[in-house]
DOTIVO-55107 format. One record per residue (C-alpha): residue in three letters; x, y, z. Coordinates in steps of 0.5 Angstrom, whole numbers, plus 500, padded with zeros to 3 digits. Example, Ala and Ser with C-alpha at 12.3 -4.5 7.8 and 13.67 -1.06 7.14 Angstrom:
ALA_525_491_516
SER_527_498_514
//
This chain:
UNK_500_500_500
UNK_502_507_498
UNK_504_511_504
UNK_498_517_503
UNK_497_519_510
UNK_506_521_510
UNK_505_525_503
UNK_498_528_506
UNK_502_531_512
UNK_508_533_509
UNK_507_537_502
UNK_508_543_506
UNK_515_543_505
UNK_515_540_498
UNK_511_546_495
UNK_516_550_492
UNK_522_544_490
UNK_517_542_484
UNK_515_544_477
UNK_510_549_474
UNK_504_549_469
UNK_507_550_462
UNK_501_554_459
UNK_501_559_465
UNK_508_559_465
UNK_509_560_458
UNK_504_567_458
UNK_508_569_464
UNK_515_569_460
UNK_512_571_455
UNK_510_577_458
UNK_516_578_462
UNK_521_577_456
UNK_515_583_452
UNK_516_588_458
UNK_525_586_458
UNK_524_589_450
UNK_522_595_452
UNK_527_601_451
UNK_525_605_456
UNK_527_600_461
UNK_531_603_467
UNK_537_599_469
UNK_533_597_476
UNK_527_595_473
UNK_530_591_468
UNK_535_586_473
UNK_528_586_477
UNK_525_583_471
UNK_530_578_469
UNK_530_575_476
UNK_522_574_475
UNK_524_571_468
UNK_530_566_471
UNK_525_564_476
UNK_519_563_472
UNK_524_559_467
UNK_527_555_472
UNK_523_549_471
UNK_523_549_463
UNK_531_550_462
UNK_534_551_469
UNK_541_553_465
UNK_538_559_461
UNK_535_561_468
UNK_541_562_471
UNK_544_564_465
UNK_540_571_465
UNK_541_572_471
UNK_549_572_471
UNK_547_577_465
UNK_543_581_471
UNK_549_581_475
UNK_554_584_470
UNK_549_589_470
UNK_547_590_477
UNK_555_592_478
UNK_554_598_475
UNK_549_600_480
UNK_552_603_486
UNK_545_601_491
UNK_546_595_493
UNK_540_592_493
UNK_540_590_485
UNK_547_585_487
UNK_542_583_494
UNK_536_580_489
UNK_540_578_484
UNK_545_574_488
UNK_539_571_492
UNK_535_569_486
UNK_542_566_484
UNK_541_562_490
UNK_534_559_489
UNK_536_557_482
UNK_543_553_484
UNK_538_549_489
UNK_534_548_483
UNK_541_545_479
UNK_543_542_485
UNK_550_546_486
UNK_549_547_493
UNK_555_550_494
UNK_554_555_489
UNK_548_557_492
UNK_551_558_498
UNK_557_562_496
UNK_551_567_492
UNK_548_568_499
UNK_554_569_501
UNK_555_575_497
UNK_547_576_497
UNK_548_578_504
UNK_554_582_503
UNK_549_587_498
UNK_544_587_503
UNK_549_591_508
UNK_549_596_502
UNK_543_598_501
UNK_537_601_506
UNK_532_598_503
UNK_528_593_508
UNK_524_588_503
UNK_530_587_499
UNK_534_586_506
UNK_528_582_508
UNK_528_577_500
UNK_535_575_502
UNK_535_574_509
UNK_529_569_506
UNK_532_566_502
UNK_538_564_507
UNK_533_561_511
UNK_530_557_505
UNK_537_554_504
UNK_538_552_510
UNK_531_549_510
UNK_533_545_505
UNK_539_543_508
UNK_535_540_515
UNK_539_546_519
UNK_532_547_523
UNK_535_553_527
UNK_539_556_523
UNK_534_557_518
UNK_528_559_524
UNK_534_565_527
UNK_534_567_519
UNK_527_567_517
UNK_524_570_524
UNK_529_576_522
UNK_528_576_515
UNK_520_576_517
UNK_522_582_523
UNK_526_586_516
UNK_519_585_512
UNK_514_586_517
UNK_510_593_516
UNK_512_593_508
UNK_509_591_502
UNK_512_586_499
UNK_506_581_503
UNK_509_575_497
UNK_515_575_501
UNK_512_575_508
UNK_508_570_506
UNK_513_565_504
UNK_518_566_510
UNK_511_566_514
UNK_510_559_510
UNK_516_556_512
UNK_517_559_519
UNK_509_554_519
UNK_513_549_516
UNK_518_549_521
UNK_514_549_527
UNK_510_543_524
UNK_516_539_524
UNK_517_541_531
UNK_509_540_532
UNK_509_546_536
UNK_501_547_534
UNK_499_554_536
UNK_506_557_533
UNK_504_554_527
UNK_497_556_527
UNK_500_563_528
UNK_505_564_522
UNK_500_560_518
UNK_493_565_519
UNK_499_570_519
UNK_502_568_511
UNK_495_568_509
UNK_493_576_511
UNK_500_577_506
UNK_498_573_500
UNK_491_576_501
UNK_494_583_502
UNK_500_582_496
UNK_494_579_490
UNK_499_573_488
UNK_494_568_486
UNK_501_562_488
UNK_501_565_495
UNK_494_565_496
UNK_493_558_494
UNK_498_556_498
UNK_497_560_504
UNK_489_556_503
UNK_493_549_502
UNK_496_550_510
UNK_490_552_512
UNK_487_546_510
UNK_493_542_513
UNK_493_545_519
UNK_486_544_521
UNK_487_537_518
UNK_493_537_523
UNK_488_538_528
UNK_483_533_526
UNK_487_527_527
UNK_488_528_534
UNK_481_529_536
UNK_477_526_530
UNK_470_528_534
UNK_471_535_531
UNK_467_534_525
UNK_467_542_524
UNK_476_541_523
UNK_475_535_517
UNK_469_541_514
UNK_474_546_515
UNK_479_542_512
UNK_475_542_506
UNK_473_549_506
UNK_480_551_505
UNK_482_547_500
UNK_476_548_496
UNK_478_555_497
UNK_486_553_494
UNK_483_550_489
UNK_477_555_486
UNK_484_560_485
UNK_488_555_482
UNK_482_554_477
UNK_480_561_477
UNK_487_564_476
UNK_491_559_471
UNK_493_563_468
UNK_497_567_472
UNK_499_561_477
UNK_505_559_476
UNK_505_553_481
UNK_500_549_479
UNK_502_543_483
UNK_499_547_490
UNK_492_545_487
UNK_494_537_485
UNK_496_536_493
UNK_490_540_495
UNK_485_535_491
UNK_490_529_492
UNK_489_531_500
UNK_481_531_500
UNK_482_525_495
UNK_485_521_501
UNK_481_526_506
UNK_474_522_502
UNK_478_515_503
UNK_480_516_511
UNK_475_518_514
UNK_469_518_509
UNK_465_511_508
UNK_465_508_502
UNK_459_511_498
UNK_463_517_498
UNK_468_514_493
UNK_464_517_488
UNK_468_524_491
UNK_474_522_493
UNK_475_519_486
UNK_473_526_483
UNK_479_529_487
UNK_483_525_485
UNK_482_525_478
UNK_484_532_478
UNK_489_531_481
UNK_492_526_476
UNK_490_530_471
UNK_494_536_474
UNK_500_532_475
UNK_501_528_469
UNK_501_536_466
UNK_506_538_470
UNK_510_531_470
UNK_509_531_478
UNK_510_523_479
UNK_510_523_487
UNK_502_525_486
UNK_501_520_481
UNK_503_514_484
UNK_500_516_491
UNK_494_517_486
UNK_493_511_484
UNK_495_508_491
UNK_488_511_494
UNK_485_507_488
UNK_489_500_490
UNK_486_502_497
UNK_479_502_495
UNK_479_496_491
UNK_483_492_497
UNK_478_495_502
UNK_472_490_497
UNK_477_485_497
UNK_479_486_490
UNK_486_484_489
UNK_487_483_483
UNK_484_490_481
UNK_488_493_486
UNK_494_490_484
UNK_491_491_476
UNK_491_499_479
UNK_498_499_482
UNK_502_496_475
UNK_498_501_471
UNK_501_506_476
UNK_508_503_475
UNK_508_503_467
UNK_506_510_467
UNK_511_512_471
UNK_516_508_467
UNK_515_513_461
UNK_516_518_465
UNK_523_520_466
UNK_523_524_472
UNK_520_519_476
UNK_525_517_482
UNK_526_509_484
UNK_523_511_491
UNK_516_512_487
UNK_517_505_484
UNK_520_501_490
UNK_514_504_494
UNK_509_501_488
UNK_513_494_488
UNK_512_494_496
UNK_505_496_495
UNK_504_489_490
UNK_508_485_494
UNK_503_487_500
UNK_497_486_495
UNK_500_478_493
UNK_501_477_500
UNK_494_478_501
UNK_491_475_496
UNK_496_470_498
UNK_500_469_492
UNK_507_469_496
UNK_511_467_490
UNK_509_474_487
UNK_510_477_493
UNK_516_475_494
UNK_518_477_487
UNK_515_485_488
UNK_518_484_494
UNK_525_483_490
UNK_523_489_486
UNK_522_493_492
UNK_529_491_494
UNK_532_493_488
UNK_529_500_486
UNK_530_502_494
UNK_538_500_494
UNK_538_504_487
UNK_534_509_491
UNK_539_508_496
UNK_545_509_493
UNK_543_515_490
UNK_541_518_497
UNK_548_516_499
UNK_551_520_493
UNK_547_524_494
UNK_548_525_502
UNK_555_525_500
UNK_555_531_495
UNK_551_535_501
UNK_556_533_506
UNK_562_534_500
UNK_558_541_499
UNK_556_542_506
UNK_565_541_508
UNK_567_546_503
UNK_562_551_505
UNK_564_550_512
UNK_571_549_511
UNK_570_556_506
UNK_566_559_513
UNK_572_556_517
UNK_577_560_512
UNK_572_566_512
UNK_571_566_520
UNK_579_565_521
UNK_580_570_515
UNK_575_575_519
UNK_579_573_526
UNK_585_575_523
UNK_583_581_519
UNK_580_583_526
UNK_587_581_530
UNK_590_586_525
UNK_584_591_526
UNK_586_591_533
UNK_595_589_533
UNK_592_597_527
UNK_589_600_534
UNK_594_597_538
UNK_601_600_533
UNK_595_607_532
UNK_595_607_540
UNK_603_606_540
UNK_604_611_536
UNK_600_617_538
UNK_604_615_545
UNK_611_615_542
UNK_608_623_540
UNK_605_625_545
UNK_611_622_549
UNK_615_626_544
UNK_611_633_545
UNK_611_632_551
UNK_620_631_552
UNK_619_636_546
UNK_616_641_551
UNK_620_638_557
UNK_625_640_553
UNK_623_648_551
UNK_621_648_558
UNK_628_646_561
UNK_632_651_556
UNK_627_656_556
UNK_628_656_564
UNK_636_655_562
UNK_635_662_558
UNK_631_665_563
UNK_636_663_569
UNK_642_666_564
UNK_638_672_563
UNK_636_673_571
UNK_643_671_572
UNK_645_677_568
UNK_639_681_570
UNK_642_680_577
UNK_650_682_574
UNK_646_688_570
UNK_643_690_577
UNK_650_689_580
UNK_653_694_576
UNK_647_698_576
UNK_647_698_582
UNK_655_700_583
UNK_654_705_578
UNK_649_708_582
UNK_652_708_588
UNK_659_712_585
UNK_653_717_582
UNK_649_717_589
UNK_656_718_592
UNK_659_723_586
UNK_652_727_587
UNK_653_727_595
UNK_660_730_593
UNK_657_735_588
UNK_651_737_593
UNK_656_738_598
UNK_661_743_593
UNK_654_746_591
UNK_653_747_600
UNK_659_750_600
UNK_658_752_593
UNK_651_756_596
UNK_654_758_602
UNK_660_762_598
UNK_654_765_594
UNK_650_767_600
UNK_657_770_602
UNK_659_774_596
UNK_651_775_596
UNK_651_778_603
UNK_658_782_601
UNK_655_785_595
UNK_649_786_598
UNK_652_791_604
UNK_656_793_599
UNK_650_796_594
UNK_648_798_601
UNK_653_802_602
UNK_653_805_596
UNK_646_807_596
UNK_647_809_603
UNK_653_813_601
UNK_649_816_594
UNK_644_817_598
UNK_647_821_603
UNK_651_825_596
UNK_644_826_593
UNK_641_829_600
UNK_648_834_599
UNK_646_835_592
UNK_638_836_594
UNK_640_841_599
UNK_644_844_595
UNK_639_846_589
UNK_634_846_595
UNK_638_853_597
UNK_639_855_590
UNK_631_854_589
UNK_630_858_595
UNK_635_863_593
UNK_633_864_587
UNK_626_864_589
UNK_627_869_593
UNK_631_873_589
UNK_626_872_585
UNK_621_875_590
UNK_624_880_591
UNK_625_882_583
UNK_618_881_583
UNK_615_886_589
UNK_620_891_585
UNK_617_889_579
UNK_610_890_582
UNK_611_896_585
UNK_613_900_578
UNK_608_896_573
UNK_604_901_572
UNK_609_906_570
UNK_612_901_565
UNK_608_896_561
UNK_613_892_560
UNK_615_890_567
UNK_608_887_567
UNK_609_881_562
UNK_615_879_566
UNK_612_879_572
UNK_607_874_569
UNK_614_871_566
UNK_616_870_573
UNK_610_867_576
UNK_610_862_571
UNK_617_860_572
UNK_616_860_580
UNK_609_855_578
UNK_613_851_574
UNK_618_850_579
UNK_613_848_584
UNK_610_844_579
UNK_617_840_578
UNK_618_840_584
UNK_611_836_586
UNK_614_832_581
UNK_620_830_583
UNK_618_829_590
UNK_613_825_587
UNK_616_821_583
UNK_622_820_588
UNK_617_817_592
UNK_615_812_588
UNK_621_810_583
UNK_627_813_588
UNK_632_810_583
UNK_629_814_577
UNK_632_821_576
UNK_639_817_578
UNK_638_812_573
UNK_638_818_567
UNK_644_822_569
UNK_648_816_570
UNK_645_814_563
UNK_647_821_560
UNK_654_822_565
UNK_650_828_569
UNK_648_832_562
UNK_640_833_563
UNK_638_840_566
UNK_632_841_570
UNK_627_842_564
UNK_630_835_561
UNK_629_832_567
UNK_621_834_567
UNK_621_832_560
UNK_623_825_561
UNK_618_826_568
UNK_612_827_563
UNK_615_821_558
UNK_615_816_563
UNK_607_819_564
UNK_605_817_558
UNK_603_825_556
UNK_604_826_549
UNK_608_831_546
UNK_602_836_544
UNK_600_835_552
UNK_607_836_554
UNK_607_841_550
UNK_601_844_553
UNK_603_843_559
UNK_610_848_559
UNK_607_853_554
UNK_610_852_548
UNK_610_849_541
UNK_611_842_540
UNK_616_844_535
UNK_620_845_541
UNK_618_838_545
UNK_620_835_538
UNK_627_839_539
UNK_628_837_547
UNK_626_829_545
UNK_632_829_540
UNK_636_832_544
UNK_634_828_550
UNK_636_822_545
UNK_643_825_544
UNK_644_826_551
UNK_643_819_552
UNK_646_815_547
UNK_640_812_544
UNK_640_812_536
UNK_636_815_532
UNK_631_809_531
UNK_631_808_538
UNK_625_809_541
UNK_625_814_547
UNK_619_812_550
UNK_621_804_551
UNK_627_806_554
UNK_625_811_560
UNK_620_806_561
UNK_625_800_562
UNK_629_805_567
UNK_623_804_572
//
């Protein structure tokens, strides 16, 4: 008996390794092709484009595939974003699994997640990390590939690229199925489906719908009495294939729906009694007819073996086994079915003939099983070697990478370390360097001091032999001023002498002219009583008589003058006959007296009776008298003799 219930658990891990739907397929390459031909293409958008076109070709020519995309690479070089070399990288990982060149794949992610460091874009960090998480999916490295695609999921969250959250979303559900982590599993799954509705994508939505179904089945299973579960089941693969068939022209992978109807074919065989054959076989004609479309062998044989079931279940064994050779020479004519498909097909027909009880058939298919499971063996075997051969270069190229990484991190630091070094030796250096100019500018400084010092010394010496040369000095000045004040005192009592003794010949002289004025006045006096008394007989007598008057006034008048003037500037008078070597005459002294006034000529003039022609005459003789020149200013002369 085919192994139904293992396929029907285990398909959610199987969707995206197996081929697609030729026609649809054909429409989207086509398009995709239509649209890389248009002129107006921006290089961003046409390595997008040739990406979508390697994945959409990789079931029809998985060497064309890749070819383009290397071509997208070339182009994305030129790109300094490093999200083009990001996505081209990561869709060069699904390809290589695709060719079975898994170290391939993992050196392209390897670079994919170099990219994804230099762009700031989330998605495109998100689709890498994706991608990581899916590779490590496929090599059964379980929490490698939680620990990725839960960051890869935290990167999209919140975007809008709900394709990709959707398919990390049905990985991360596929994981924690494995670990039979039933409510992560619902979480992640109801989450994928909230994407895939939001994104529009007819593959995520059928999908999303698909482990809807197995996760309600999941359930079922545990607790049969839940008939609501088994409809919900049914619902949602009926949901999954309402799209395919909806939207078979976008669908890329087709073989969702053939899972999909084999799981309600086997669901109708399981838990339905057999008047609902009639339902199962429906399902599970759609589902041949898909999978021989898409050359999907797994679903043929597992087909089939529900209808084998059917028969053995009625006691039909020679149908049964009729229905398991028809399955084994269809799947001969296909090329891409495995030896594991037909050894369990030959143990399926070992099961029949034993129960019918036909042992030496049964041994005969049993030998069949035997023989294709050992060639399936050996294949697994290489196959492992291979993955083990890939996972030892991988791993040794991360030993490398990660001895390389240490290294560069042990070069970073000795770099950090030699960079520390050498900013203390300068800062050593600056700071001897200063040392250094402190000590010799202190050194300066102490010459300097020091000779400041022998300076202030010498100043110092010098100022006291000044000091004591000014002492002497000021003492020869003492005495200096002592023989001064001594001479001063002599010459002193000499001029006082001198003018006591010119006084003394002065009050002599005024004597002198006092009795001569007084002898003469009274002569005078006497002329002029005579004069009165015979004025009358002789008129002439009369105008000498005035003459006499004025003569006496006049003499009054100097007198008052002298005496005044004798008063005030004593020295005067004696000034001007030293002057004029004793020559002035009494009229010439009253001349000088009315000059030293300030009187002009016409008012001395005025004053002694007579024309100004005279006082002119008087002030040229006055001049010879005292030995001016004639451009001398006898006015400023007398004036500087007060």
């Amino acid at each position: 008996m085919v192994n139904t219930r293992k396929l029907c658990l285990a398909f959610i891990v199987l969707i995206y390794l197996l081929p697609g739907s030729s026609h649809a397929q054909t429409i989207l390459i086509d398009s995709l092709r239509g649209a890389l031909n248009a002129a107006d293409l921006t290089t961003g958008n046409r390595i997008m484009t040739m990406g979508r076109l390697a994945r959409a070709l990789h079931y029809k020519d998985i060497h064309e595939a890749i070819r383009i995309e290397r071509q997208a690479l070339v182009l994305s070089r030129r790109e300094k974003d490093g999200q083009y070399g990001a996505f081209t990288y990561g869709t060069l990982t699904y390809l290589y699994i695709q060719a079975n060149d898994v170290a391939a794949a993992k050196r392209s992610i390897d670079s994919a997640l170099w990219f994804a460091e230099r762009t700031s874009r989330k998605d495109i960090q998100g689709f890498v990390w994706y991608r990581k998480g899916w590779l490590e999916y496929v090599n059964d490295e379980s929490d490698k590939s939680m620990q990725s695609l839960l960051y890869a999921l935290k990167l999209l969250e919140g975007g809008e690229a709900y394709s990709w959250e959707s398919g990390v979303c049905y990985y991360i559900a596929g994981l924690y199925f494995q670990w039979k982590d039933e409510k992560k599993y619902d979480k992640y799954v109801r989450q994928g489906l909230r994407a895939a509705l939001l994104g529009g994508d007819p593959d995520d939505i059928c999908r999303s719908y698909q482990a809807m179904g197995s996760n309600f089945m999941s359930r079922y299973r545990k607790d049969t009495a839940q008939h609501v579960l088994l409809d919900s089941v049914l619902h949602y693969n009926s949901l999954a294939l309402a799209v395919a068939e909806k939207e078979k022209g976008r669908l890329i992978f087709r073989n969702t729906a053939a899972v999909v109807a084999l799981n309600n074919g086997n669901l109708y065989f399981e838990y339905f009694p057999p008047a609902y054959r009639d339902s199962a076989e429906r399902y599970i004609n759609i589902a041949l007819q898909l999978a021989r479309e898409l050359r999907y062998p797994d679903v043929i044989a597992n087909c089939y073996g529900i209808l084998s079931e059917y028969e053995i279940r009625e006691g039909r064994y020679d149908a049964a086994e009729k229905i398991l050779l028809t399955a084994l020479a269809e799947l001969e004519t296909d090329s891409s079915s495995g030896n594991i498909t037909r050894a369990r097909m030959f143990r399926g027909l070992s099961n029949v003939a034993e129960r019918a009880g036909d042992p030496v058939k049964a041994l005969r298919y049993y030998k069949d099983y035997v023989r294709h499971y050992e060639a399936f063996f050996d294949a697994e075997k290489m196959a492992i070697s291979k993955k083990l051969e890939a996972q030892y270069q991988s791993e040794k190229q991360e030993q490398a990478l990660l001895a390389l990484q240490e290294r560069a991190a042990f070069n970073r630091k000795l770099n950090f370390i030699y960079g520390y070094l050498i900013i203390a030796a300068l800062v050593a250096l600056v700071f001897i360097f200063r040392a250094y100019h402190f000590r010799l500018k202190a050194a300066r400084r102490q010459q300097e001091l020091l000779a400041r010092e022998k300076d202030d010394a010498h100043w110092q010496s010098q100022l006291q032999a000044a000091e004591a040369k000014r002492l002497e000095m000021e003492k020869q000045e003492a005495l200096l001023q002592a023989n001064l004040r001594e001479e001063e005192a002599a010459r002193l009592q000499a001029e006082q002498l001198l003018l006591q003794e010119r006084q003394e010949r002065l009050q002599k002289e005024l004597l002198a002219g006092t009795l001569q004025v007084e002898e003469k006045n009274e002569l005078l006096q006497a002329l002029q009583k005579k004069i009165t008394e015979h004025a009358r007989q002789y008129p002439p007598l009369r105008q000498m008589d005035r003459i006499i008057t004025e003569n006496r006034r006049q003499d009054d008048d100097f007198e008052s003058l002298k005496a005044d003037f004798a008063g005030i500037h004593p020295e005067f008078f004696t000034r001007l006959q030293e002057k004029s070597g004793n020559t002035l005459t009494r009229l010439d002294l009253k001349y000088c007296s009315y000059i030293l006034m300030g009187l002009s000529t016409k008012e001395i003039a005025g004053r002694l009776a007579v024309e100004p022609k005279s006082i002119r005459m008087a002030r040229y003789r006055l001049k010879q008298k005292l030995g001016l020149q004639k451009d001398d200013n006898l006015d400023q002369f007398i004036g500087g003799l007060v």
